[in-house]
C-alpha distance (Angstrom), angle and dihedral (degrees) to the residues before:
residue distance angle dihedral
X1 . . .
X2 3.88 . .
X3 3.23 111.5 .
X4 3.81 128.1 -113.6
X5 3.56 102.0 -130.5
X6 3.76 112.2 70.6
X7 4.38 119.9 -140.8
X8 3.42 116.2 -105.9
X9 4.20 122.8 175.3
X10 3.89 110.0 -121.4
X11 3.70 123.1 -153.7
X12 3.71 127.4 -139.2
X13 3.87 114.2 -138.1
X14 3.86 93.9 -153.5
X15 4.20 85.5 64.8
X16 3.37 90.5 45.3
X17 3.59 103.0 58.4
X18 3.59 85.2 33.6
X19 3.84 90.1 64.2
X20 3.66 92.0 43.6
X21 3.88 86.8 57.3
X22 3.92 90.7 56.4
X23 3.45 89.2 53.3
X24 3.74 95.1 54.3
X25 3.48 96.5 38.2
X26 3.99 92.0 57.7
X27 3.69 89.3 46.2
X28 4.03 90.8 60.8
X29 3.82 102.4 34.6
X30 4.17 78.5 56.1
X31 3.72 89.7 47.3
X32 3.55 91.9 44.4
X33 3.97 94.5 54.4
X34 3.78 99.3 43.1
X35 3.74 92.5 58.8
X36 4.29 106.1 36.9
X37 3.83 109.0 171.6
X38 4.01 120.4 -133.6
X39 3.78 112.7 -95.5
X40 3.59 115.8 -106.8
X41 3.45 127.1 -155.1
X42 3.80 126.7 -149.7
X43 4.08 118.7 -147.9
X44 3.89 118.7 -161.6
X45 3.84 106.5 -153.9
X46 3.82 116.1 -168.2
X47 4.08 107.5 -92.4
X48 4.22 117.2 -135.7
X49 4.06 78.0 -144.3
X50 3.81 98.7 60.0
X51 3.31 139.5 95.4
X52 3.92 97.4 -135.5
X53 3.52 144.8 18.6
X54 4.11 141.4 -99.4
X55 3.60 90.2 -149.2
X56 3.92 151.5 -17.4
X57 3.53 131.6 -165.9
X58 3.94 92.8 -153.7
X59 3.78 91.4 110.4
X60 3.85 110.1 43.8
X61 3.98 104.0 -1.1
X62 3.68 79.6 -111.5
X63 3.87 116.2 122.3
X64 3.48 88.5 -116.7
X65 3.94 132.5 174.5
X66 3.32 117.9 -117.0
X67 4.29 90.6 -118.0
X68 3.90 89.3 50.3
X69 4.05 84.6 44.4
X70 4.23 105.3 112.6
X71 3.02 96.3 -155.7
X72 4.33 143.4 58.5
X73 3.48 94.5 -87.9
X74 4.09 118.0 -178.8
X75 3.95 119.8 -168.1
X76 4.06 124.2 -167.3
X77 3.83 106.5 -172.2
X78 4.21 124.1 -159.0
X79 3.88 83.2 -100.0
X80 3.82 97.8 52.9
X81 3.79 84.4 40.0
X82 4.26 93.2 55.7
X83 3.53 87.1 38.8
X84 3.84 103.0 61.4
X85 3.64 92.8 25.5
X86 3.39 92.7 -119.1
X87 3.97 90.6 175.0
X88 4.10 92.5 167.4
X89 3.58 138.6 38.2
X90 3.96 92.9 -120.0
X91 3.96 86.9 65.9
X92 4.04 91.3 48.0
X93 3.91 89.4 53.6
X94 3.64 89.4 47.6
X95 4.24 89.9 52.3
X96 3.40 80.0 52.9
X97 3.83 122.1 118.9
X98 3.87 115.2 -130.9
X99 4.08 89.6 3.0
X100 3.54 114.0 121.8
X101 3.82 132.2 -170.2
X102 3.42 136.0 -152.6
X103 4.27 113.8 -164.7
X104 3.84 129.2 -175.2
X105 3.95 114.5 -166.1
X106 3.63 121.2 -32.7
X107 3.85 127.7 -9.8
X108 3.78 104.9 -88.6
X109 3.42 95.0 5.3
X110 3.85 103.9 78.2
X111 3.70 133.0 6.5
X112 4.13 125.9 -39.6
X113 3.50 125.1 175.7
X114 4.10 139.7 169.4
X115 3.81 130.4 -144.6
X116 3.32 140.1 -170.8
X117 3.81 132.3 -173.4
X118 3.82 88.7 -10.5
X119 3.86 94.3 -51.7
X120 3.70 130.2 103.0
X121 3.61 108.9 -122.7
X122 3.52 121.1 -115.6
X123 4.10 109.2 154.1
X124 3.45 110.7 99.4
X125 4.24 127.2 169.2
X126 3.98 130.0 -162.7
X127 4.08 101.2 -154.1
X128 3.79 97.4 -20.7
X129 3.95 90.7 -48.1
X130 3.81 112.7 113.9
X131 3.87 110.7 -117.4
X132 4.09 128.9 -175.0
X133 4.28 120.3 -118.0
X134 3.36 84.7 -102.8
X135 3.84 104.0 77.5
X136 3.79 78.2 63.4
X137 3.59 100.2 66.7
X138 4.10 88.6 -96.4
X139 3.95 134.3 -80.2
X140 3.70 85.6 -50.7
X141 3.54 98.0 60.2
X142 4.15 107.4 29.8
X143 3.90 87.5 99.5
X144 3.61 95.5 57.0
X145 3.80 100.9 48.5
X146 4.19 100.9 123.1
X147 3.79 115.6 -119.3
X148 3.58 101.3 -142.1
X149 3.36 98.9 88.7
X150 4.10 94.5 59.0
X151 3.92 129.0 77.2
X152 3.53 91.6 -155.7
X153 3.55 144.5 -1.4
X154 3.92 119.8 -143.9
X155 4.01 124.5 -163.6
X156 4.03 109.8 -161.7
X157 3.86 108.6 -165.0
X158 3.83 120.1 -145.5
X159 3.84 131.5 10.8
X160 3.40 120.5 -19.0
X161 4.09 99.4 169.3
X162 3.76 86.8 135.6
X163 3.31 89.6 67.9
X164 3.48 120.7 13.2
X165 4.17 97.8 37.4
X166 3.63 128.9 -123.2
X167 3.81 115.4 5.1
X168 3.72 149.6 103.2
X169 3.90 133.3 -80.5
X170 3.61 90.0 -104.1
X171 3.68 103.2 108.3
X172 3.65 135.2 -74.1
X173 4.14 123.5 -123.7
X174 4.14 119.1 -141.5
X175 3.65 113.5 -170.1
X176 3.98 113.5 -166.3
X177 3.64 116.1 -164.0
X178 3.44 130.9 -138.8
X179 3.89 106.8 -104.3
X180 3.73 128.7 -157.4
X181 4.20 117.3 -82.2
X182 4.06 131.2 -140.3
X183 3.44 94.9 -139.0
X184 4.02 118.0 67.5
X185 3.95 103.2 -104.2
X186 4.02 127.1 175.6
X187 3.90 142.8 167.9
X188 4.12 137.3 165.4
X189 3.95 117.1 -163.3
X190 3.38 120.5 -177.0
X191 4.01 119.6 -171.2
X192 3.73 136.5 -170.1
X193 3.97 132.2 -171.5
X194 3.68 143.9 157.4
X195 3.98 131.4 -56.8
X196 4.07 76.4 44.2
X197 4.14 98.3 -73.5
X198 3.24 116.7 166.2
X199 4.23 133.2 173.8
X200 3.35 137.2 -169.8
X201 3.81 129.7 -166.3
X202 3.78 133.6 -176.8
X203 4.24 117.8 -177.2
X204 4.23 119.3 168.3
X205 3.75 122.8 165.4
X206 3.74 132.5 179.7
X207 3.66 151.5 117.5
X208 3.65 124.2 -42.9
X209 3.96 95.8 -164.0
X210 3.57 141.4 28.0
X211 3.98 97.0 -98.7
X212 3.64 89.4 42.1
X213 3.87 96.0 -124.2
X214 3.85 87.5 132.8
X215 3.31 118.5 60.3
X216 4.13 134.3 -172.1
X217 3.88 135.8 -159.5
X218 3.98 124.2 175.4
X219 3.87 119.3 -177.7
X220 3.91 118.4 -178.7
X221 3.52 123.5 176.3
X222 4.07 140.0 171.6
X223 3.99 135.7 -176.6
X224 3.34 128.6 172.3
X225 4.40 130.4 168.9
X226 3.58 137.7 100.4
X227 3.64 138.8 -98.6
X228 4.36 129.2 -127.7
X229 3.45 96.0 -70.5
X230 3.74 123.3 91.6
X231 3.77 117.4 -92.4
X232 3.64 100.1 -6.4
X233 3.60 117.7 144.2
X234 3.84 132.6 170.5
X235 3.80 128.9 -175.0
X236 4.02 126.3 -164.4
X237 3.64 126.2 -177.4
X238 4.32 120.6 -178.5
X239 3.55 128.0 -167.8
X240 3.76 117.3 176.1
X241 3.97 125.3 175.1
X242 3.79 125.2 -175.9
X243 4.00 132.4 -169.4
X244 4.01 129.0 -161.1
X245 3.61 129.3 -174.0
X246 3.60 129.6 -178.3
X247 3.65 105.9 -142.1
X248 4.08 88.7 178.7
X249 3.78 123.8 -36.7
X250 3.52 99.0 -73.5
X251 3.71 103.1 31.7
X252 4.51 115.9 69.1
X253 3.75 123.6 -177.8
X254 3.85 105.8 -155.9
X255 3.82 133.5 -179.7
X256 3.88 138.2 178.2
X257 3.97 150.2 -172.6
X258 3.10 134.4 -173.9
X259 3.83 126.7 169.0
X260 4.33 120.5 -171.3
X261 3.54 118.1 -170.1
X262 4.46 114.1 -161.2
X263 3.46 117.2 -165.4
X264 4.18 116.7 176.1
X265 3.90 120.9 177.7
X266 3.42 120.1 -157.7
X267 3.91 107.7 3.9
X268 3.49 126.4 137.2
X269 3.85 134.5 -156.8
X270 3.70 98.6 -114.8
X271 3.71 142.1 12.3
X272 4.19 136.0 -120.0
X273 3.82 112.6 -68.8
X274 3.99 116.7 -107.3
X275 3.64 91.1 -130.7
X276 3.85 138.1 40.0
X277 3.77 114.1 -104.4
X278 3.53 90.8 -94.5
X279 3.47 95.3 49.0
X280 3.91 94.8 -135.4
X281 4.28 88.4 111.2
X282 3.50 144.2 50.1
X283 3.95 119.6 -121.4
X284 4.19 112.6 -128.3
X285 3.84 93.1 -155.9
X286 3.70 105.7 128.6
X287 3.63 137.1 -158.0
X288 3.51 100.0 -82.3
X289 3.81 93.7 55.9
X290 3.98 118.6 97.6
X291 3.54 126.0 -165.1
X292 4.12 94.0 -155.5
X293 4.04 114.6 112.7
X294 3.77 106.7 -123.9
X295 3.75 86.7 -101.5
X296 3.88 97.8 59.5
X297 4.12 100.0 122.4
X298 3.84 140.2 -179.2
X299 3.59 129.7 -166.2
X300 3.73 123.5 173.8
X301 3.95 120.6 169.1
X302 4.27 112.7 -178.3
X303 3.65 122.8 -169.4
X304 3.81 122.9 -170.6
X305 3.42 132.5 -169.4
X306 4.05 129.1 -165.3
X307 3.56 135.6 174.5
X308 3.34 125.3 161.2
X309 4.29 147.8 154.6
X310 3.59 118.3 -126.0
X311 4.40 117.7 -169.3
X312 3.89 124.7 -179.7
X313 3.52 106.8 -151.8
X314 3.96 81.1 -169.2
X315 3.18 145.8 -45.1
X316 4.17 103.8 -52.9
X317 4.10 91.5 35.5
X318 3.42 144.3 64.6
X319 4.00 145.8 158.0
X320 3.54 125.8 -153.5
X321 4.00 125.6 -177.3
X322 3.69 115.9 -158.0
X323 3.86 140.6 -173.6
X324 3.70 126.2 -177.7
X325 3.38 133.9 179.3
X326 3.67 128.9 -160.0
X327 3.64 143.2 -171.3
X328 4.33 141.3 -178.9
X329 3.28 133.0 -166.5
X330 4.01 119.1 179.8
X331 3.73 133.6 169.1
X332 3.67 116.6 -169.1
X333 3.87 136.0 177.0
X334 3.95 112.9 -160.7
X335 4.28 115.3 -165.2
X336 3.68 121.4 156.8
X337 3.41 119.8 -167.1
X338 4.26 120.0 -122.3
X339 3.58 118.6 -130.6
X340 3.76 132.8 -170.2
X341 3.82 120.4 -145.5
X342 3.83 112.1 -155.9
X343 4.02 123.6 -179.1
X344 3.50 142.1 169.2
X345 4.15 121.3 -131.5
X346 3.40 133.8 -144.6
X347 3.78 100.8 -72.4
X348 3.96 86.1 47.2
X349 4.07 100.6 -100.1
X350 2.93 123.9 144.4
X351 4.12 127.1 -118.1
X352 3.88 132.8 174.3
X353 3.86 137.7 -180.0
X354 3.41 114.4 -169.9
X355 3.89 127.3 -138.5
X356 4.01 96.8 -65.3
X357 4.07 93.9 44.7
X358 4.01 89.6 -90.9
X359 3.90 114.7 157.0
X360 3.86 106.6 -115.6
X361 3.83 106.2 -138.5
């Protein structure tokens, strides 16, 4: 028996838009091959106006990013510098995460040193070359160095013998200076703050010819005003020149100067003890007190002196031969004054120690 219903083919729509799908699909991956664009390939250079870096050779000579860095590496750029006034290198070390400082008396004036990871740090570089503390103007003098002269400042933590010689694995300082620009560049900033500080700073760059093969920077820069303590007073005054010449396109001849003069009236190396000699009392001087006689003087005067040839063999290398010659003069006159503490105890005698913990009789 036949049957009654009659066959019919049924079709899904699922497969057919499935099918229509493979058609379309073809059609662009065919599209898509026949007309392949060029690869292009993007470059970040580091940016004067950023907060960070895309790379820094400070820790392998390598141009490294800062990810494929192996080592704690800590970058302050001329932006981040401007930003949080950061007029000295004493305030970038104290911005500085897991740099510590330990200060007696006035800055200058008595004794200022830096650690890292337990170490005192004593590695310190001028444009990748390793330098000595005393191109600075000595221990004495490493806080006070002015910043406007550097495009960045970078902090290396641990050892970096490899690289930077004998040392410790404290932490190794990089100062890069500001170099001379093609293109004619110029600012003026004046500042003003409390306890009467004021600062000046004057920076213009540009070409010295008409093919720009010689090139010209001159920074200048002056602050002067006190602190909280009573009759303190420090004057700093910067000037920095800079001179680029193109001997071909891979070959530069570059020299610098800069000379930084530190005077500071009326600072002394240390403050007033907490306690009395015997430690039974608590001193009352406060923070505006200051033990320096009004004829306690610093004078510091640093001269440096670069010149150096730079070659890029291409694009991943390059040499650079440097000689620098430094020189500090300072003057200083050190008087503390004496004090005598006197107090009465409970049963109303009176006791004493004088400045060195000596019982007053």
């Amino acid at each position: 028996m036949e049957s009654l219903f009659s066959r019919r083919k049924v079709f899904s729509p699922k497969l057919l838009v499935s099918a229509i799908s493979l058609v379309i699909g073809s059609d662009v991956w065919a599209a898509d091959t026949a007309n392949t664009l060029p690869t292009i390939t993007v470059k970040a250079e580091n940016n004067p106006d950023s907060y960070t870096v895309q790379s820094s050779r400070s820790s392998a000579k390598l141009d490294l990013n800062l990810k494929d860095t192996p080592q704690s590496l800590t970058v302050f750029t001329q932006q981040q510098i401007e930003d949080q006034n950061l007029t000295d290198i004493s305030r970038v070390l104290e911005e500085t995460p897991g740099v510590s400082k330990s200060q007696h008396g006035q800055e200058g004036a008595g004794f200022s040193d830096y650690y890292a990871r337990g170490f005192k740090i004593n590695n310190f570089m001028r444009d990748g070359i390793p330098t000595s503390v005393a191109s600075f103007g000595g221990t004495y003098n490493i806080g006070m160095v002015d910043t406007a002269i550097y495009d960045r400042i970078e902090i290396l933590k641990g050892a970096s013998g490899l690289l930077g010689g004998s040392g410790n694995p404290s932490a190794s300082i990089n100062y890069v200076r500001k170099r001379a620009t093609e293109e004619t560049q110029g600012s003026i900033k004046v500042q003003a703050g409390s306890w009467e500080r004021y600062r000046s700073q004057f920076d213009v760059s540009g070409g010295l010819n008409a093919d720009k093969t010689l090139k010209g920077r001159l920074i200048a820069a002056h602050s002067s005003g006190g602190n909280q303590q009573d009759r303190y007073h420090k004057d700093s005054t910067l000037l920095y020149g800079t001179v680029d010449y193109d001997l071909s396109d891979q070959t530069t001849l570059t020299t610098a100067l800069s000379l930084q003069q530190n005077k500071i009236h009326n600072a002394a190396q240390h403050g007033f003890p907490f306690v009395s000699g015997d430690g039974l009392k608590q001193t009352t001087f406060g923070p505006r007190d200051n033990p320096a006689t009004n004829n306690s003087n610093l004078a510091v005067n640093n001269l440096y002196v670069v010149l150096g040839l730079e070659h890029q063999f291409n694009p991943d290398w390059k040499g650079a031969i440097s000689y620098s010659y430094s020189k500090t003069d300072s003057d200083q006159i050190r008087n503390i004054a004496g004090y005598t503490l006197n107090y009465q105890d409970e049963k109303g005698i009176a006791n004493g120690t004088d400045w060195e913990g000596n019982p007053i009789i």
